[in-house]
C-alpha positions as CSV (number, residue, x, y, z in Angstrom):
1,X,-60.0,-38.5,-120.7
2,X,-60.8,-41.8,-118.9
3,X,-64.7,-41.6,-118.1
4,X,-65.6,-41.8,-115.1
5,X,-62.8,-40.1,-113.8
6,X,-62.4,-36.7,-112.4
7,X,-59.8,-34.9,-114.6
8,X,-57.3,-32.1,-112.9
9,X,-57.7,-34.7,-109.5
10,X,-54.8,-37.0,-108.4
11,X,-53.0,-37.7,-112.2
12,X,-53.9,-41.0,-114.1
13,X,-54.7,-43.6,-110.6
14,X,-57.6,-41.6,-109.7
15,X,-60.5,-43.2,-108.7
16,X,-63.2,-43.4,-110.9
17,X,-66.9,-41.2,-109.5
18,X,-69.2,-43.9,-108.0
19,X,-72.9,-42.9,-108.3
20,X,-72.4,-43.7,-104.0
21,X,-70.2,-40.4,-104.3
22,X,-72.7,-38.3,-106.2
23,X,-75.7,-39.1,-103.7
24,X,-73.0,-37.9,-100.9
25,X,-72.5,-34.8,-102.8
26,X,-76.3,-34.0,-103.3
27,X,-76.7,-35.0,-99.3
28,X,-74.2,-32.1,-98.7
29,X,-75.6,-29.6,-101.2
30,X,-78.6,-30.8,-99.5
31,X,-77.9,-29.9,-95.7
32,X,-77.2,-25.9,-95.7
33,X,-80.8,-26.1,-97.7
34,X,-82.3,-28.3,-94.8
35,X,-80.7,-25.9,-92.2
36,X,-82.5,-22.7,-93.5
37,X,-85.4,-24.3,-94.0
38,X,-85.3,-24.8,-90.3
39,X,-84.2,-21.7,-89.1
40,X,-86.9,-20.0,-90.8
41,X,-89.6,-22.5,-89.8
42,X,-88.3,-21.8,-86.3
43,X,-88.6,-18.3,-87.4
44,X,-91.8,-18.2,-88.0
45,X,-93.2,-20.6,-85.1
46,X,-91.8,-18.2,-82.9
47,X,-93.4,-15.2,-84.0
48,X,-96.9,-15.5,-82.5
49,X,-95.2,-15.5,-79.2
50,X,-96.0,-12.7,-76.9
51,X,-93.3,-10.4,-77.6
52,X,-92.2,-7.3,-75.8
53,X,-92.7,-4.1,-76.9
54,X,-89.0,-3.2,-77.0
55,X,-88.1,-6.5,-79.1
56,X,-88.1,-6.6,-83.2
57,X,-90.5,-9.4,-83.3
58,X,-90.8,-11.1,-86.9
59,X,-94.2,-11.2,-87.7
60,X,-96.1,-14.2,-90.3
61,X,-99.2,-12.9,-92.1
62,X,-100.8,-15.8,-89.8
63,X,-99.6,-14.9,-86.0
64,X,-100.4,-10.8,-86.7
65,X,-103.4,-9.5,-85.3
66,X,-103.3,-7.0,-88.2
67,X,-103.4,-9.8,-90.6
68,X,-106.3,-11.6,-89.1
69,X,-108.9,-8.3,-89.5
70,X,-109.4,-9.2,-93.2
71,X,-111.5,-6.4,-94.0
72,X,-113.9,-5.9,-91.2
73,X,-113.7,-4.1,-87.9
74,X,-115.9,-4.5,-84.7
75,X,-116.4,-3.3,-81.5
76,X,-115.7,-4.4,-78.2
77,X,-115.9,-3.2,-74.4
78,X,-112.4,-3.3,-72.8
79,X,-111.9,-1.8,-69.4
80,X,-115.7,0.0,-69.9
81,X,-115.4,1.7,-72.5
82,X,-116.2,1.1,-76.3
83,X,-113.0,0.7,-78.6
84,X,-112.9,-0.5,-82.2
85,X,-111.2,-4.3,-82.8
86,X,-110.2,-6.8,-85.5
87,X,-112.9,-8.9,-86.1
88,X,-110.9,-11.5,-84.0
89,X,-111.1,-9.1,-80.8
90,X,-107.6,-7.4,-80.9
91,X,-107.4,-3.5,-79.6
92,X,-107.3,-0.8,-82.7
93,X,-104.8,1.8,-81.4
94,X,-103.8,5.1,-83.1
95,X,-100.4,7.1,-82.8
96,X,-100.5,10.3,-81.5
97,X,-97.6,12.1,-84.1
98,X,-99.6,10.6,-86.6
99,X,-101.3,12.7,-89.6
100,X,-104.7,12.0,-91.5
101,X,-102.6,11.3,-94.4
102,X,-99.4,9.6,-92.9
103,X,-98.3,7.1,-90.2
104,X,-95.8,8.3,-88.7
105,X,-94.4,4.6,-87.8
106,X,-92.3,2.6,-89.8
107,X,-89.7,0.4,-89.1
108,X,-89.4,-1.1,-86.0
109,X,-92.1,0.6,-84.4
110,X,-94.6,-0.4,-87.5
111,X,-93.0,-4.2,-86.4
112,X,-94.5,-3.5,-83.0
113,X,-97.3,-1.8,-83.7
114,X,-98.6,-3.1,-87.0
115,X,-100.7,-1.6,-89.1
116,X,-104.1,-2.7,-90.3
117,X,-104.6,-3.0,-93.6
118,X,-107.2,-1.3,-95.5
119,X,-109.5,-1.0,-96.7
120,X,-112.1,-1.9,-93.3
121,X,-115.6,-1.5,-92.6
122,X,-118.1,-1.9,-89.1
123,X,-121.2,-2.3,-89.4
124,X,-123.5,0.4,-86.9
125,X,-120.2,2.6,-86.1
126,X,-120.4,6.0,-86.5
127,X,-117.3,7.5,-88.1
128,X,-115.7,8.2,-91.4
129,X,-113.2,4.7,-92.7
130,X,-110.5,5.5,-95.2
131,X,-107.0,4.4,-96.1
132,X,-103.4,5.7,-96.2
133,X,-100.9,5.3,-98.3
134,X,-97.7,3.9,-96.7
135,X,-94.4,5.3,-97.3
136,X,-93.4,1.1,-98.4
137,X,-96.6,1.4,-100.4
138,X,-98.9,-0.7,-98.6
139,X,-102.2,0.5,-97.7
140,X,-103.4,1.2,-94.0
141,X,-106.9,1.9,-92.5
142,X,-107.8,4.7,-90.6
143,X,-111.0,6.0,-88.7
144,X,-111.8,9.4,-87.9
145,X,-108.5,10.5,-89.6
146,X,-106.5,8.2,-88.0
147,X,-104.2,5.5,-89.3
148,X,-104.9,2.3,-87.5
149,X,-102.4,-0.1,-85.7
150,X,-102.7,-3.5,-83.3
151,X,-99.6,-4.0,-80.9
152,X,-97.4,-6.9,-80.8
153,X,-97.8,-7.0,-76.7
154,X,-101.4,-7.8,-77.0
155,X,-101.8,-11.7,-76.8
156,X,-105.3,-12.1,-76.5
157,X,-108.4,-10.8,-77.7
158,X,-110.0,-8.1,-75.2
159,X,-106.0,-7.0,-73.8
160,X,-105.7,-3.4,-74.2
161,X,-101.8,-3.6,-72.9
162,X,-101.2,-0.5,-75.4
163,X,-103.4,2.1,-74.4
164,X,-101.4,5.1,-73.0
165,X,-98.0,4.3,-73.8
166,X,-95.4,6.5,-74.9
167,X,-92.7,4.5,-77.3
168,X,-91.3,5.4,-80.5
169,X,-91.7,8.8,-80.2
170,X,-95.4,9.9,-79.1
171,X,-98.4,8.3,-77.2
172,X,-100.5,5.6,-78.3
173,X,-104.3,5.5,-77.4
174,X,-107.0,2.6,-78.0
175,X,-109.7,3.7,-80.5
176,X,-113.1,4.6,-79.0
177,X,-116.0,4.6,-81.2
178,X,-116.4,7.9,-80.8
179,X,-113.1,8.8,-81.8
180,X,-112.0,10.9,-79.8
181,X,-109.3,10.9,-76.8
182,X,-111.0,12.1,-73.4
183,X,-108.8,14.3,-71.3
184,X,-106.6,12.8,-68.4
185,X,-106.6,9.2,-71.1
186,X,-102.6,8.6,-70.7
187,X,-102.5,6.6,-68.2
188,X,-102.7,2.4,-69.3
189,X,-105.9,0.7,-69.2
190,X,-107.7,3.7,-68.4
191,X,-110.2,3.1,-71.1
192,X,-109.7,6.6,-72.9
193,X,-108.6,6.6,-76.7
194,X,-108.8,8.1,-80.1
């Protein structure tokens, strides 16, 4: 064997490999890389957009209001009443089908509605914090008995967009401090939660 020369290609008057060839080969090894790269970047950028409930947004630790409680939980007034937020503003909600000991949304509802991690504390609420285990392992707060979510369709701090909807198979209330839903509370915005 000639070196130099790729053997098995075009019999004895092949052309020898120029290094000009192998930087054209890594350039397109190097472009499907690039591509993904891109895709997820775009991905990702996208994902703090204000999604709508009935999309599969893709959420980045960074963009979720879930990820942004860290481990402390306030409270704020929306609509008049007292409700429990992220310590960045964003509505707590809980799920009515819900147990005290499992979340009864996974999938693409837990994509829209996603869970806050645990463990969590407030300082001067009055209420009992614990934590769920997730059926993918991961552990989720709850107050009251209540496993704790944010919603995607929530863009701001202080939007309660949420609160008395019925998706993925029950109803969804913000969480009042007192934790507990007030009768006649289904209706959005009305201010009555868990």
């Amino acid at each position: 064997m000639t070196p130099g020369k790729i053997p098995g290609r075009g019999g004895s008057g092949s052309a020898p490999r120029s290094s000009s060839g192998r930087a054209r080969l890594r350039i397109l090894l190097a472009l499907p890389a690039a591509a993904a790269a891109a895709a997820a970047l775009v991905a990702c950028s996208s994902a703090g957009a204000s999604p709508s409930p009935a999309s599969s947004p893709a959420s980045s630790p960074a963009s979720s209001p879930a990820a942004a409680a860290a481990s402390t939980v306030k409270t704020a007034t929306i609509a008049g009443v007292t409700v429990l937020t992220t310590n960045t503003g964003f509505t707590l909600y809980s799920f009515a089908p819900d147990t005290p000991t499992t979340s009864k949304c996974n999938g693409t509802c837990a994509q829209n509605w996603p869970p806050l991690k645990g463990p969590v504390t407030a300082a001067g609420v009055t209420g009992t914090f614990g934590t769920i285990k997730r059926s993918d392992g991961s552990v989720q707060a709850t107050f009251g008995g209540h496993p704790l979510y944010t919603f995607a369709g929530d863009t701001a701090p202080g939007q309660a967009k949420g609160n008395g909807l019925n998706a993925f198979g029950g109803l969804w209330h913000e969480v009042t401090t007192s934790g507990t839903a007030p009768a006649g509370s289904s209706a959005p915005g009305s201010g009555g939660g868990y």
